[in-house]
C-alpha positions as CSV (number, residue, x, y, z in Angstrom):
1,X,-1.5,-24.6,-17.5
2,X,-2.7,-23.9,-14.1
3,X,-6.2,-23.1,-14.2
4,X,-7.7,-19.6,-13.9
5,X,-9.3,-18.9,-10.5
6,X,-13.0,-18.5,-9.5
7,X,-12.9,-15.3,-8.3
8,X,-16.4,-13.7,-5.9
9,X,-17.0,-10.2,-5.8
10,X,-18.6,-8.4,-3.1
11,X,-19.1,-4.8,-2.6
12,X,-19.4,-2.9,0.7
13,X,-20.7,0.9,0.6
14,X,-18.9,2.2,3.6
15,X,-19.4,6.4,2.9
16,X,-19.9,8.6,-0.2
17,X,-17.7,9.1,-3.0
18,X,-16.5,12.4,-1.8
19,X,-14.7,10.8,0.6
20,X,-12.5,8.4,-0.7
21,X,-11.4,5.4,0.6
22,X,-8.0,4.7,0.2
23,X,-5.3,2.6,2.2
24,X,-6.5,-0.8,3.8
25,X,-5.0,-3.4,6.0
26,X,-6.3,-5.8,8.1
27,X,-6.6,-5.1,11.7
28,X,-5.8,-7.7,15.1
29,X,-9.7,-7.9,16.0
30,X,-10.6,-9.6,12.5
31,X,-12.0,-6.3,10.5
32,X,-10.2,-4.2,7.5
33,X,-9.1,-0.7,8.8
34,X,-9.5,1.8,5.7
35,X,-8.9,5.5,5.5
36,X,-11.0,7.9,4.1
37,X,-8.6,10.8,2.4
38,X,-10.5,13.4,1.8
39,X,-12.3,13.6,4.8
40,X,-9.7,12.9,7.2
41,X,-11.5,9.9,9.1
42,X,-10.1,6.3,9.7
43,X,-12.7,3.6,8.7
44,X,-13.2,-0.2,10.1
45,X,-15.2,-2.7,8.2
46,X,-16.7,-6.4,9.1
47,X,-15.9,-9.3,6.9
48,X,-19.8,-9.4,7.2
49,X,-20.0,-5.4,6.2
50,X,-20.9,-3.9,9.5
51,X,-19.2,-0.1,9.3
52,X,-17.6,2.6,11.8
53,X,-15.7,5.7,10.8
54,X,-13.4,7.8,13.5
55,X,-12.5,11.6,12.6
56,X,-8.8,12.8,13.2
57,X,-8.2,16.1,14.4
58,X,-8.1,17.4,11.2
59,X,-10.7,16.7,8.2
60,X,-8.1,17.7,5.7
61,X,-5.0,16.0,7.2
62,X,-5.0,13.1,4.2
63,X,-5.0,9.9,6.0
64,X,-3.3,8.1,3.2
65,X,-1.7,4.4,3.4
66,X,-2.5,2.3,6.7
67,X,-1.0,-1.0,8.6
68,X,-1.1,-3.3,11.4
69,X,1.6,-2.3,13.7
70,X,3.3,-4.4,16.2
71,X,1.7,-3.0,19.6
72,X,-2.0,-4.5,18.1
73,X,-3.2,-1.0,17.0
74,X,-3.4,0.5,13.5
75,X,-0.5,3.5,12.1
76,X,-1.5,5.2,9.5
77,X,0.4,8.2,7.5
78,X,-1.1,11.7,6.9
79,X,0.1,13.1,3.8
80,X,-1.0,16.6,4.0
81,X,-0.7,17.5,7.6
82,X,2.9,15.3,7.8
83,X,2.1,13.5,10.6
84,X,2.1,9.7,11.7
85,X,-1.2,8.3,13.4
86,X,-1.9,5.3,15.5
87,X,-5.2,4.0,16.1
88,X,-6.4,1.4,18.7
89,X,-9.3,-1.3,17.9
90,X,-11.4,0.4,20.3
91,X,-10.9,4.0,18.0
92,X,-8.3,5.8,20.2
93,X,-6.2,8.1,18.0
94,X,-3.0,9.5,18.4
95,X,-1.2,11.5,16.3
96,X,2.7,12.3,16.4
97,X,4.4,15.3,14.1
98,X,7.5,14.7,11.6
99,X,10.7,16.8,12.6
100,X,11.0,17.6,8.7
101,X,8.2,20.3,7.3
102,X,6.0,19.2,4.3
103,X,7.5,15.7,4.5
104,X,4.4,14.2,3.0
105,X,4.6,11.0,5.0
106,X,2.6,7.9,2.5
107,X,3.5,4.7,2.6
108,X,3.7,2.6,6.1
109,X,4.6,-0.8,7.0
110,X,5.3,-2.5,10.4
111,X,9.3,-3.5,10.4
112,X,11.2,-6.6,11.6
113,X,12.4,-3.8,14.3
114,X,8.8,-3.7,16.1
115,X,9.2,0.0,15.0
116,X,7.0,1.5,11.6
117,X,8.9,2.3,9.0
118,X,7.4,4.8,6.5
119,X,7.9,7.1,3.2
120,X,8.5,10.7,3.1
121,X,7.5,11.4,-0.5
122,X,8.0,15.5,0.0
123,X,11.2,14.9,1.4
124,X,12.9,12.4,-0.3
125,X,13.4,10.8,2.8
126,X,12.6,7.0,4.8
127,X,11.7,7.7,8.3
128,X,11.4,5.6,11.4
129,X,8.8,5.8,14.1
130,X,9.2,3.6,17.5
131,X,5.5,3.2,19.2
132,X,6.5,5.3,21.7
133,X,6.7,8.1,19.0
134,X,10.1,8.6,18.2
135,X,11.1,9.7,14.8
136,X,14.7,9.0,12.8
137,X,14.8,9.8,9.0
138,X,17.1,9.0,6.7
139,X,18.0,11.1,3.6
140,X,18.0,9.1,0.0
141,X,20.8,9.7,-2.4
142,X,18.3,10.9,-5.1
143,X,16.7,14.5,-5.3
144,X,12.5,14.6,-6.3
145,X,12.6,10.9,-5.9
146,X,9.3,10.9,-4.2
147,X,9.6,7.4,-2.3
148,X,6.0,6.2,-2.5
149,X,5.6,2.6,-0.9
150,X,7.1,0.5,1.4
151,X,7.6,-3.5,2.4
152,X,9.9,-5.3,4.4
153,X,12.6,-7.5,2.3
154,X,13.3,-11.0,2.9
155,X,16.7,-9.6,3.5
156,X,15.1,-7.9,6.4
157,X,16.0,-4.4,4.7
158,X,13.0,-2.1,3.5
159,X,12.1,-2.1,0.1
160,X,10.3,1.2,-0.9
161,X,9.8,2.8,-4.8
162,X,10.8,5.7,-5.8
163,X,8.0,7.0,-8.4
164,X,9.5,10.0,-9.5
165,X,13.0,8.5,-9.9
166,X,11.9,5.5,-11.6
167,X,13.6,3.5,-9.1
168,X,13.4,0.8,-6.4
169,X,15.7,1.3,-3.1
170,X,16.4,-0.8,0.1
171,X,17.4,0.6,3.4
172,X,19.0,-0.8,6.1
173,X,18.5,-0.5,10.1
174,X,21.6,1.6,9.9
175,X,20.2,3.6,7.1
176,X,22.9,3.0,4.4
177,X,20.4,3.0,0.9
178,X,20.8,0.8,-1.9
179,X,19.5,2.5,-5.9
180,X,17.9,0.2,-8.5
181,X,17.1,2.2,-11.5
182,X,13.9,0.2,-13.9
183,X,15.2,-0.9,-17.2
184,X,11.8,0.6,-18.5
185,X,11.8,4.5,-18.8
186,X,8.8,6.5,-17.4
187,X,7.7,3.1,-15.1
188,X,6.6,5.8,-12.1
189,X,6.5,2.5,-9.6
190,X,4.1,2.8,-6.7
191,X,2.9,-0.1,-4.7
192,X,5.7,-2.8,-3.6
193,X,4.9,-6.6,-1.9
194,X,6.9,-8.7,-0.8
195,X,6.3,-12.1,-2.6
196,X,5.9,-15.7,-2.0
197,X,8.8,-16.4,-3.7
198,X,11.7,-14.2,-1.9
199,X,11.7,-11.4,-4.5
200,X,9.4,-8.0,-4.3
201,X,6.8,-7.4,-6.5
202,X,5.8,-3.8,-7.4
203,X,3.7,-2.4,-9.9
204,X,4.4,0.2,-12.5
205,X,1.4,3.0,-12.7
206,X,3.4,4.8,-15.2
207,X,4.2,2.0,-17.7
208,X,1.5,-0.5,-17.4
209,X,3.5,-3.6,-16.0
210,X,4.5,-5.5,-12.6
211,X,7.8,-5.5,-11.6
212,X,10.3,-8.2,-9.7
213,X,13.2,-7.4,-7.7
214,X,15.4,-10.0,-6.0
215,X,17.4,-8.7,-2.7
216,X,20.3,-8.6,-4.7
217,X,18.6,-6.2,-7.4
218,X,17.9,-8.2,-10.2
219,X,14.5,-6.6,-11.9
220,X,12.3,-8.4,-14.7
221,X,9.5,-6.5,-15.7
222,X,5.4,-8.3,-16.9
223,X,3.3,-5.8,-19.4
224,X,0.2,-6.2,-18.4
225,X,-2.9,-6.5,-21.3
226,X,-3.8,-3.0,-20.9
227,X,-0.7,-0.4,-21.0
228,X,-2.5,2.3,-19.8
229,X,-4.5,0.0,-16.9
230,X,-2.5,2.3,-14.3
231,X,-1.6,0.0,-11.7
232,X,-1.8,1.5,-8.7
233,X,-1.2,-1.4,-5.8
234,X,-0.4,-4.3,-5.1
235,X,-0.5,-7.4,-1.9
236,X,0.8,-10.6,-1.5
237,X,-2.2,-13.0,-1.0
238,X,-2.6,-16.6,0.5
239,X,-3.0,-18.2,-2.6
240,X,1.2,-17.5,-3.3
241,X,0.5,-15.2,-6.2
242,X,0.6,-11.2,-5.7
243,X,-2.7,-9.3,-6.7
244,X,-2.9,-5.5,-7.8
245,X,-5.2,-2.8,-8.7
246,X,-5.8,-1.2,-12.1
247,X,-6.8,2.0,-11.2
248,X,-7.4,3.3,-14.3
249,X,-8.8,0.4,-15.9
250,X,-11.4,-0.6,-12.8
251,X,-10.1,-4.2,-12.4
252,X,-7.9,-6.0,-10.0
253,X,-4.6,-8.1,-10.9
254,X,-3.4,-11.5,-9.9
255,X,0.1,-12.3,-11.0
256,X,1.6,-16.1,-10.8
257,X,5.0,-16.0,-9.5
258,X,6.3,-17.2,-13.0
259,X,4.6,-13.9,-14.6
260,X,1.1,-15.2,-15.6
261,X,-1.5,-12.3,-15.4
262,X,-4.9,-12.7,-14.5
263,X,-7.7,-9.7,-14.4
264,X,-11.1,-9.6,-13.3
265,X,-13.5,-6.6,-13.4
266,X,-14.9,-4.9,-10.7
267,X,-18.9,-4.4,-10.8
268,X,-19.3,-1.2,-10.5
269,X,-18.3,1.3,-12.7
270,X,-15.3,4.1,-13.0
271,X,-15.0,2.6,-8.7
272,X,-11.4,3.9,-9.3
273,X,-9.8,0.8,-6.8
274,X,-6.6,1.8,-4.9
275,X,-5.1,0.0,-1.8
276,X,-5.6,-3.8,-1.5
277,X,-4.7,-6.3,1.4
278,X,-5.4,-9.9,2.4
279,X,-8.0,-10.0,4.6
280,X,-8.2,-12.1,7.8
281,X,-10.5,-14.4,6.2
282,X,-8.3,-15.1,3.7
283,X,-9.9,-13.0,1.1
284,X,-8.4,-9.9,-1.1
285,X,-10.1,-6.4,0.0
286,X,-9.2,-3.3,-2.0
287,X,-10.8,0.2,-1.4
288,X,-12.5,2.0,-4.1
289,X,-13.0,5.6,-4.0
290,X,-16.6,5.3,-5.3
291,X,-16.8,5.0,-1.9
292,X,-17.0,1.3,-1.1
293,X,-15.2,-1.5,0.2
294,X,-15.0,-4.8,-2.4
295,X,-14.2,-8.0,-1.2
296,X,-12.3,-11.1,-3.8
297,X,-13.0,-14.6,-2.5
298,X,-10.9,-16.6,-4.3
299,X,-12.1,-20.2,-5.5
């Protein structure tokens, strides 16, 4: 049995809890970009834990999921004031508007297309932004579906879940949307990864499990230890095996590509972990909304 890894944990206060850090990704100059919801400010960290925060135009816009884009700046959706950002390394903002009202843009992931492709949970739809700022949507098939987050396929279609709909759909450049409803009821799915292994990995807030999907839609289903450990998301790291957050259970997931689960616990209490990426030194980083920063070496 392949051995259980040494896993370090480091923690990195980088505001107070009221503000809640939430998406990460790591940026082109070698830091972790970070947003902080609830106070509407974009965050960069060190691998060494040096800190900087940037305010949007508006403190209660929601900056919500984050990702390096393909023009070496940072795009990053805000939920509550539905509209796309863009950040430069040097802290420039820009902020583009969504053609659809209350489309509650969340996830956002860089596409094969150099353009972003992104979620629009309020509006059941997947939109498209160029870096130049143009927007095309495309409607899904399914009504309340709330389309959460977002990967690129090996198939080089975008793989996004549908929480609400307890579903996982694919789009195409040409918009055409492919439906797989989850053999387990209630599964909510949130975060999606695409995997080592050619399949997407997701994770199941709602039922306690991670979830596989091959490009041509077939879906096994791990239960994690804890059903109610409310997975929240998940990242493909360099080690091949996909790690996830237990929100509600204050621990982070790895999963083996064959389905074995591994959890460790964070140090600090109730830290309530939520986005997670590989960072440039080849470590895992997840935000917690305790208000910190946590880095995983893995041994």
């Amino acid at each position: 049995m392949p051995r259980r890894p040494t896993v370090s944990l480091t923690e990195f206060p980088v505001s107070g809890p009221e503000a809640g850090p939430y998406g990460i990704a790591a940026g082109p100059d070698g830091a972790l970009w970070f947003t902080l919801v609830h106070h509407g400010r974009i965050g960069r960290v060190t691998p060494d834990g040096d800190t900087t925060s940037y305010p949007l135009e508006s403190a209660s816009g929601g900056p919500s999921v984050i990702t390096a884009g393909p023009d070496d700046a940072l795009w990053f959706t805000e939920f509550r004031s539905h509209r796309i950002g863009r950040i430069t390394t040097a802290g420039d903002i820009s902020s583009f508007p969504l053609p659809t009202s209350d489309a509650g843009p969340f996830g956002i992931v860089a596409g094969p297309d150099d353009a972003l492709w992104f979620t629009e949970a309020g509006a059941d739809r997947i939109g498209r932004i160029t870096t130049d700022g143009h927007v095309t949507e495309f409607s899904l098939p399914l009504a309340k579906a709330f389309p959460s987050a977002i990967a690129v396929g090996p198939d080089g279609r975008m793989w996004f879940t549908m929480n609400q709909a307890n579903a996982i759909g694919a789009v195409a450049g040409d918009g055409t949307v492919a439906v797989h409803p989850l053999p387990t009821p209630a599964g909510a799915p949130v975060g999606i990864t695409a995997g080592a292994d050619g399949a997407l990995w997701f994770v199941e807030i709602g039922a306690g499990q991670v979830g596989r999907i091959t490009p041509d839609g077939e879906i096994t289903e791990f239960a994690l230890p804890d059903p109610a450990s409310r997975p929240h998301a998940i990242a493909a790291g360099a080690d091949g095996n996909c790690w996830f957050t237990e929100w509600g259970a204050n621990r982070i997931g790895r999963i083996t590509p064959d389905g074995r689960v591994d959890e460790h616990e964070l140090p600090s209490p109730s830290s309530e972990p939520h986005g997670i990426a590989q960072g440039p030194d080849g470590a895992m980083w997840t935000a917690l909304e305790i208000g910190s920063i946590a880095r995983l070496a893995i041994g």
